[in-house]
N, C-alpha and C positions, 0 to 999 in steps of 0.2 A: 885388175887383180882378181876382181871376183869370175870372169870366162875362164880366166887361166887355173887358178883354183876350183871351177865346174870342169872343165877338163879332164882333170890327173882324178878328181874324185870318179868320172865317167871308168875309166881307164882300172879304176880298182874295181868298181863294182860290175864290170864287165867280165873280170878278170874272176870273180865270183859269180858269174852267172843271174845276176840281181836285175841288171838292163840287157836291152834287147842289142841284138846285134847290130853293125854299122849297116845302112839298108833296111833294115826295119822297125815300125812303129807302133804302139800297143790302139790298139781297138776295142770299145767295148761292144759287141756281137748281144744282142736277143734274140736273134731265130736266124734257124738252118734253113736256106731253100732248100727241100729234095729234090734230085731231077733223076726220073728215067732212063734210062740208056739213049732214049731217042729225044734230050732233052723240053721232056714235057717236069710241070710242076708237079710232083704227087701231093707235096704238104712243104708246111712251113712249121717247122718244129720250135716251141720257143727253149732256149737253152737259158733261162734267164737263173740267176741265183736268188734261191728265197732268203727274207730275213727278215727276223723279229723282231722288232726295237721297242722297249717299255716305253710306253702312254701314260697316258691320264689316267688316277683313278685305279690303277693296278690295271690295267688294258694292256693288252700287246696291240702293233700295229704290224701290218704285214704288209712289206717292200720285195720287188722284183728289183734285182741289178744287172745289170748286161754283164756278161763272162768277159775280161779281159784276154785277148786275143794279139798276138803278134802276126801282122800282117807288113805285104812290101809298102817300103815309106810312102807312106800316104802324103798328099800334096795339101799345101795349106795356103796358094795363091788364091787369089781373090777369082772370082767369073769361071768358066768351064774350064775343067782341065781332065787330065787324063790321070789315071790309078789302074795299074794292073791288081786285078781282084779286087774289083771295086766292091764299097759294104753300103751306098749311099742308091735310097729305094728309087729317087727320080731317076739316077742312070740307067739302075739295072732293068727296074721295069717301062720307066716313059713314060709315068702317068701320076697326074697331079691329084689328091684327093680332095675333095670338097668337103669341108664340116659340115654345114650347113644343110649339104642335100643328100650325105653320108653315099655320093660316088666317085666315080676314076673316070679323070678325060683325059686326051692323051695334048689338049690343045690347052694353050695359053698364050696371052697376048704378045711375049716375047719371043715364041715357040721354045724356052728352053728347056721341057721336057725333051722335046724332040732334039735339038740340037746336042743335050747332053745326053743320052740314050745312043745316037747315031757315033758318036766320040768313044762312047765306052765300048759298042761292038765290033768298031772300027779297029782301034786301039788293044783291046785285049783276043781279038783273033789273027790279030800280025802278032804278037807275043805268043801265042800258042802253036802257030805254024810249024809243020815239024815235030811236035810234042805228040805221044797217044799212053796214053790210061787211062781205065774206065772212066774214073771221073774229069779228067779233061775232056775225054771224046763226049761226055755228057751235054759239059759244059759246052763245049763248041757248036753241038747241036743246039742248044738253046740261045747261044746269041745267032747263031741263021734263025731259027725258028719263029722267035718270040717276037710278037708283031702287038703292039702296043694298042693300035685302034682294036684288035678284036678282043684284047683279053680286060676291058672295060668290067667286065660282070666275071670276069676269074673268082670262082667260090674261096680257092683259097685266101687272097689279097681282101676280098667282101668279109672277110670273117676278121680279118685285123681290127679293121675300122679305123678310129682315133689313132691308133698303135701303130700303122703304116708310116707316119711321114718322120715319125721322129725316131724311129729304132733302126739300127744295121743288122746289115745283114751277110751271112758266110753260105757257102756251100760245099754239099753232100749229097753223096749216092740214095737214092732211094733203098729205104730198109737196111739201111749202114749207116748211118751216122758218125759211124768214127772213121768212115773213108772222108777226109774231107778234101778240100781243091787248097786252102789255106798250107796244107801238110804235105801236100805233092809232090815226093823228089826229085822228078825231072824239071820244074816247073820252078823250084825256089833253085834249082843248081843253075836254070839259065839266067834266073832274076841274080843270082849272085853272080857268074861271072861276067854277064852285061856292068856289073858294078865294079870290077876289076879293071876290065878295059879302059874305064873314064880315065885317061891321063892327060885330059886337056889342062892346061896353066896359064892364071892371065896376072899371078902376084906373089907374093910373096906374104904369107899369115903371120899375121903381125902376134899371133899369140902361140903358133909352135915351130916361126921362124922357118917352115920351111914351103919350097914351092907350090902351087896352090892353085885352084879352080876357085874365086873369091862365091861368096854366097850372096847373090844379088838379093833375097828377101830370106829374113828368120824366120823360121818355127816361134809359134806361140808359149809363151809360160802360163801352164794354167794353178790351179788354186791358189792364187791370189785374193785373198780379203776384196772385198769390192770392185774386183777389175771382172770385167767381161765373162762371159761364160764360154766363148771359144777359146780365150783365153789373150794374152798380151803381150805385147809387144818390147825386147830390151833395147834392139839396136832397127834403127830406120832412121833412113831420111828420105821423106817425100817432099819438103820442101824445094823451089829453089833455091832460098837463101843457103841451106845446108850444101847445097853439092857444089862442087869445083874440079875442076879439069876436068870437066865435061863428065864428069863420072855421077849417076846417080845411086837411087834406093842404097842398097847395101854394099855395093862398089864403094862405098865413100868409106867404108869401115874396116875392108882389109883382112876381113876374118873369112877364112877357107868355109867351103861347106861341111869337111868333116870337124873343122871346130865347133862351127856353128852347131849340127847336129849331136856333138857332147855334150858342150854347156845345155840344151834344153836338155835333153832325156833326162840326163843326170838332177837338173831344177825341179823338172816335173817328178823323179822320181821321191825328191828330199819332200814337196808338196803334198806328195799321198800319203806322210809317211806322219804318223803321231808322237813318234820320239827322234823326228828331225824338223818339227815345226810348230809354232805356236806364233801368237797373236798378241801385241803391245798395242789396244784401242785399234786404230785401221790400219795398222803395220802388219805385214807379215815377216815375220823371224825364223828363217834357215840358219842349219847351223849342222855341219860334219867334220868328222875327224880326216886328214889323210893317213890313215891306215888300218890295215885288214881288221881291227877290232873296233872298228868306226861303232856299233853299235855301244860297244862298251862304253866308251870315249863320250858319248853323245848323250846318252844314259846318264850317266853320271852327271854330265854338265845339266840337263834336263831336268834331273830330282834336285838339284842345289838351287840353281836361279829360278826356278819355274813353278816346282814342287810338283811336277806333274807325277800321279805315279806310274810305277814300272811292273811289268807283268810279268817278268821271269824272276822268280820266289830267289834264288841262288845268286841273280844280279843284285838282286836288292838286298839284299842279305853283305855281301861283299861291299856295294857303294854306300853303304850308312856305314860300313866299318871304316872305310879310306875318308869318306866325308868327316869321318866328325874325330878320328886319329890328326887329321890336319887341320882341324878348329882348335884341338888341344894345344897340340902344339904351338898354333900362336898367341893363344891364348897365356901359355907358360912361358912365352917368351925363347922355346925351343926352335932347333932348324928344323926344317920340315922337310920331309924324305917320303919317297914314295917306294909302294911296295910294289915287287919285280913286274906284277901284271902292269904298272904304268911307267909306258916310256913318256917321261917328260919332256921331249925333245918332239914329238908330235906336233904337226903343225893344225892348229885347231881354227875353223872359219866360223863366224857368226855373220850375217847380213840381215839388217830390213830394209824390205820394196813396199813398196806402197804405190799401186797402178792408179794413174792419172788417164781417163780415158783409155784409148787401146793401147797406149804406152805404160811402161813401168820406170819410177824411177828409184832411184838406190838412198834409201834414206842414211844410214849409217854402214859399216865392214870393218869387223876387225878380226886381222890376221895373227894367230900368237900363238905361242909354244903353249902345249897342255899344260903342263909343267906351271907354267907363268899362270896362267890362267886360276887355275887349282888352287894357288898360294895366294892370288889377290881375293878368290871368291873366300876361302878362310881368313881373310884378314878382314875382309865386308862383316862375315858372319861373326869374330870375334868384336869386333869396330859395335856392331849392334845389339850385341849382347847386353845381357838388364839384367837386376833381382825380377822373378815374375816370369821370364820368359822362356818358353820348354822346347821351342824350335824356332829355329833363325826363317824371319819370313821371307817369302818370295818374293816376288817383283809385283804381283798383283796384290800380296798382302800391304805394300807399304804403297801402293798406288791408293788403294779403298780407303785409306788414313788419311790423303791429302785430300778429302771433300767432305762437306757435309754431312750425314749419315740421313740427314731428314732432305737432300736434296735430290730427286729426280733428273736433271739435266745438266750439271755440273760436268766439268770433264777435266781430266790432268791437261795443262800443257802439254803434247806432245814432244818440245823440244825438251822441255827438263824430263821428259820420261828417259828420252834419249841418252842425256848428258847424265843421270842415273844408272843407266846401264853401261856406259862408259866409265862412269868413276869405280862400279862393280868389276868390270872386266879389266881395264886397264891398272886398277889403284890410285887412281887421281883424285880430287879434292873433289866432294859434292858439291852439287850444285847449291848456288847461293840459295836462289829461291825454293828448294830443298824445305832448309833450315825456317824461313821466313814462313812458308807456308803450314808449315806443321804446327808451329809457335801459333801460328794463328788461329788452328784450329783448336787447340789445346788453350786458347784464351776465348774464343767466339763459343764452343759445341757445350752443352748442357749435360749432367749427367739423366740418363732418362730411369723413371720410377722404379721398372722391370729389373732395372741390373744386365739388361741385352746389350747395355754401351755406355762407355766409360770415356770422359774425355779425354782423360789423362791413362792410355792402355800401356803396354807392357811394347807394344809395337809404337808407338808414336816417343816415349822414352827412348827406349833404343837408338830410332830414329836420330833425335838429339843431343844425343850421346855419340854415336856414330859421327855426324858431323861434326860437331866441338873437336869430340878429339883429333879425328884426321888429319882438322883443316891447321893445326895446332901443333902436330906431328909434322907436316909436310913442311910447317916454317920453323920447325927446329927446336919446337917449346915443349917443353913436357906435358905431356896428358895430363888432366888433372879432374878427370870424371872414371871413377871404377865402376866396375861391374852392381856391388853392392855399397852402403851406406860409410863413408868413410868420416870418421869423426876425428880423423889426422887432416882432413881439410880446410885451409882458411881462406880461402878466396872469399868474399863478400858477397858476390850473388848466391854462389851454393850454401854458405850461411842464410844467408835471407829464407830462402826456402827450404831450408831446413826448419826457422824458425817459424813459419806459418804454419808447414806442417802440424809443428808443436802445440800452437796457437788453435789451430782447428780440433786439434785429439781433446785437449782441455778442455773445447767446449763440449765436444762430445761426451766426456766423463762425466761433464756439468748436467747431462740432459738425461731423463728419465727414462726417454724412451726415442726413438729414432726422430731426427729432425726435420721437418718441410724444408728447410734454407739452412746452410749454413754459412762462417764465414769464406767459404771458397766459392760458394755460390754467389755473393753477393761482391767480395775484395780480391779474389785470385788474381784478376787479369790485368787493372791497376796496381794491386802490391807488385806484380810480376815487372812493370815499368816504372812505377816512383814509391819503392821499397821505404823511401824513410817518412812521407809524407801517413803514408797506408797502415806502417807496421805499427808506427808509434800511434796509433789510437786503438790499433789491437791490441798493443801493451795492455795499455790501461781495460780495456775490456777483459783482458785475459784474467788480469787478477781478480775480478768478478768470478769468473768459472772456475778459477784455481780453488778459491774460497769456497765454492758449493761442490766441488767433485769429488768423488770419495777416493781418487787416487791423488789429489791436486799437492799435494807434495811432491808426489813424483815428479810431475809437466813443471812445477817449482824448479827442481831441481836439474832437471833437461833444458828450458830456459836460458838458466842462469846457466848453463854452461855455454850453449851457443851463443849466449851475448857477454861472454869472458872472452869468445875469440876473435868476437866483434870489434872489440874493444868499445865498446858501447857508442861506435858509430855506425849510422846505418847509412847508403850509397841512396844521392838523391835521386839517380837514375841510373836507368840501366843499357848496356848498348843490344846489340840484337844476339851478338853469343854470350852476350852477362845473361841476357833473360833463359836462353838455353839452359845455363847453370844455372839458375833460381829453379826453373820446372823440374830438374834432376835431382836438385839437392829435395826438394818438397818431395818427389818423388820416392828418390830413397829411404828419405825418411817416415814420410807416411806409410807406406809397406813395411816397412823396416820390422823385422819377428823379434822381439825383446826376449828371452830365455830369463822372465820373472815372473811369477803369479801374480806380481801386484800391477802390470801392464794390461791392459788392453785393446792393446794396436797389433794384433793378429793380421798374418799376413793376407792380405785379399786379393 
């Protein structure tokens, strides 16, 4: 699903001029050889692009980046091979640089300076044959010319140093630079019709169905979170347990070479791109629309689940309006309609890879209509809506909740990150340990002195809320947790924590001035699991601080209402979504804004 969906997205952004053609591969290029007319070196030009990236300390640091460059498909087999316009320095020159002794010999133990050097002048002057402008006839002079043992002390290649082995390299006319060998009409017209002619067939592609040259080894995927820096691997088989009927490497998989060289370009191209990829712990997350306002489409889904922000002032302007018109709506209980800019019927992909050595494997994909997509992510965002809460968090906000705040090496499960962004995209039931885990932290985490963190925030509420009801919803039962403080509620847990709440404000009223400990500090997480054992000696404490608080009539009379609904029994224990509602109901109501003077439980 996911080749065939890299595919048709190739095929669009082609169709837009975004990827390069069939036949060729982007390069990144630092310096121009120049060559003479009688192919001598005059200079090596660096084209590299400057950039400034803020530092430490209010510093800029300043980066060189290689110019990205469309050159013919460049070859990604393993040991020597051949490339017309080749950009790799052991070919073109034949000489291997020493750190150490800061020179160029043309020898080495393998000889494959020499061997690839002999390949490449071999090779790219049977391609040229026949060809003349000025800069091919340059160029052709320099591979007769260029003799590896003498040009050891070449001033130009001497002045690279370090920069020689690891940069490519393009060529150009001396004193034109913008004549280049890369751009040469005669030159890419026979590299492209030599590409016409390939009508050799040994299968049938199993993903555009039709006759096919199969692709014995894939193109690399690069910017992958922790995979390789050449990049990795989707489809191989080098074992032999993997191959059968004598078929090896990529013969076993059926995919033509022009599929093959879709799905990469188009992966690679989703990977450079900052509003088609993001990062879930060592996962990496693609994700494009099928069709021509793919940015739009992508945007949008990006600022919702991600919160990444977006740089076109008029996009963003537009997506918080369509975002949060379809929070409303669910939120009221309305249908949800979208405005004409969005076709709902868009077919929308998300995928995480996660590279295992030079392979990648596919941790999650789902495939689904914009449309669908858009009304589960508004049901999410209504689903965790709270008193307290001024924007529906991301995916990394409610990840930062499931851990410690004092812990260093902690990490979310992975899987339940997964099945998270699943119940988000699809609308399905959160994950158990979801619920479990938040509860946990909202019973284990302390409030700290500063007021920087809260155990009980407006995001880990939500949270809890989110899940209760969903899971609540999805089996046919009525919601029974709202946005804000519902005093029409009698469920017994959300009573309970209602009344600690109560219980806590009273003793605050009681105290002069701010407390070291109170009773949440000390009974929250036990009243939260044996409510009748806990509460009833809070009782009795309470009326101690009703009696000394200068509003204790009021907490009196708040009390006695929630233990009239009570029926003045209290629940010996509680199960793991009772305790949900006990941190809600406390919740709502310790926040909860009283519109009286004589209250002082102000919203925080």
């Amino acid at each position: 699903m996911l080749i065939k969906a890299l595919c048709d997205y190739y095929d669009l952004l082609a169709s837009q001029g975004k990827v390069n053609k069939d036949g060729y591969s982007t390069v990144g290029l630092s310096y121009l050889v120049a060559l003479t007319p009688d192919g001598q070196i005059a200079d090596i030009i660096d084209i590299r692009i400057k950039k400034e990236i803020p530092a430490k300390k209010d510093t800029v640091k300043i980066v060189y980046n290689p110019l990205p460059v469309a050159l013919p498909l460049r070859t990604q087999k393993p040991g020597i091979d051949l490339n017309i316009i080749e950009h790799r320095s052991l070919y073109i020159f034949g000489l291997n640089y020493d750190k150490s002794t800061g020179t160029f010999t043309p020898n080495d133990a393998t000889n494959k300076a020499k061997k690839s050097h002999e390949m490449f002048v071999s090779g790219n002057l049977a391609f040229i044959e026949n060809l003349s402008s000025p800069i091919i006839d340059a160029y052709r002079n320099f591979l007769s010319n260029w003799k590896p043992e003498d040009e050891t002390e070449n001033p130009c290649l001497t002045a690279l140093g370090n920069a020689y082995s690891g940069a490519y390299y393009g060529f150009c006319l001396d004193g034109r630079p913008d004549i280049r060998l890369n751009e040469d009409k005669q030159l890419l017209e026979k590299w492209e019709s030599g590409l016409s002619q390939q009508t050799e067939t040994d299968a049938i592609c199993a993903i555009t169905g039709e006759s096919c040259k199969t692709a014995k080894t894939h193109n690399k995927l690069k910017g992958l979170m922790g995979g390789q820096a050449s990049g990795c691997v989707l489809v191989g088989c080098n074992n032999d347990s993997e191959c059968s009927y004598n078929k090896e490497q990529g013969y076993n998989s059926g995919i033509s070479e022009a599929a093959m060289k879709k799905y990469t370009e188009a992966f690679n191209y989703l990977t450079s791109s900052r509003t088609h990829k993001t990062l879930i712990d060592d996962t990496t997350v693609i994700f494009f629309a099928l069709s021509d306002k793919d940015d739009e489409y992508s945007d949008l889904f990006c600022e919702e689940a991600f919160g990444l922000g977006i740089d076109r002032d008029d996009t963003e302007k537009g997506l918080k309006r369509i975002l949060e018109d379809a929070r409303l709506a669910v939120l009221n209980g309305q249908k949800l309609s979208f405005p004409a800019e969005i076709d709902d019927d868009v077919r929308f992909i998300i995928a995480g890879l996660k590279p295992n050595s030079s392979r990648v494997s596919v941790k999650f994909i789902y495939n689904t209509k914009f449309g669908t997509l858009l009304k589960n992510m508004a049901q999410h965002s209504a689903d965790i809506s709270i008193l307290g809460m001024t924007k529906t968090p991301n995916i990394y906000q409610i990840k930062r909740e499931l851990i410690s705040p004092k812990s260093k090496n902690e990490k979310v499960d992975p899987a339940m990150a997964a099945k998270l962004m699943q119940a988000i995209i699809n609308g399905y039931t959160y994950p158990s340990s979801l619920l479990a885990t938040v509860i946990r932290r909202v019973k284990t985490d302390s409030d700290e002195e500063n007021n920087s963190f809260i155990k009980l925030n407006s995001t880990r509420a939500g949270i809890i809320k989110a899940c209760v009801n969903r899971k609540e919803r999805l089996e046919g039962k009525k919601e029974e947790l709202t946005l804000a403080l519902d005093k029409q509620n009698t469920n017994a847990a959300y009573l309970c924590g209602r009344l600690f709440a109560l219980l806590e404000k009273a003793q605050q009223d009681a105290s002069s001035g701010p407390l070291n400990r109170t009773i949440k500090d000390a009974y929250f997480s036990s009243a939260c699991s044996t409510p009748a054992v806990i509460l009833t000696k809070l009782l009795k404490l309470g009326q101690y601080h009703i009696s000394k608080g200068k509003y204790g009539y009021y907490w009196q009379g708040q009390i006695g209402e929630v233990m009239s609904l009570l029926g003045g029994e209290l629940p010996q224990t509680l199960s793991l979504t009772d305790q949900g509602k006990f941190i809600i109901g406390y919740y709502h109501q310790f926040y909860y804004k009283e519109n009286t003077a004589n209250c002082n439980s102000k919203l925080q």
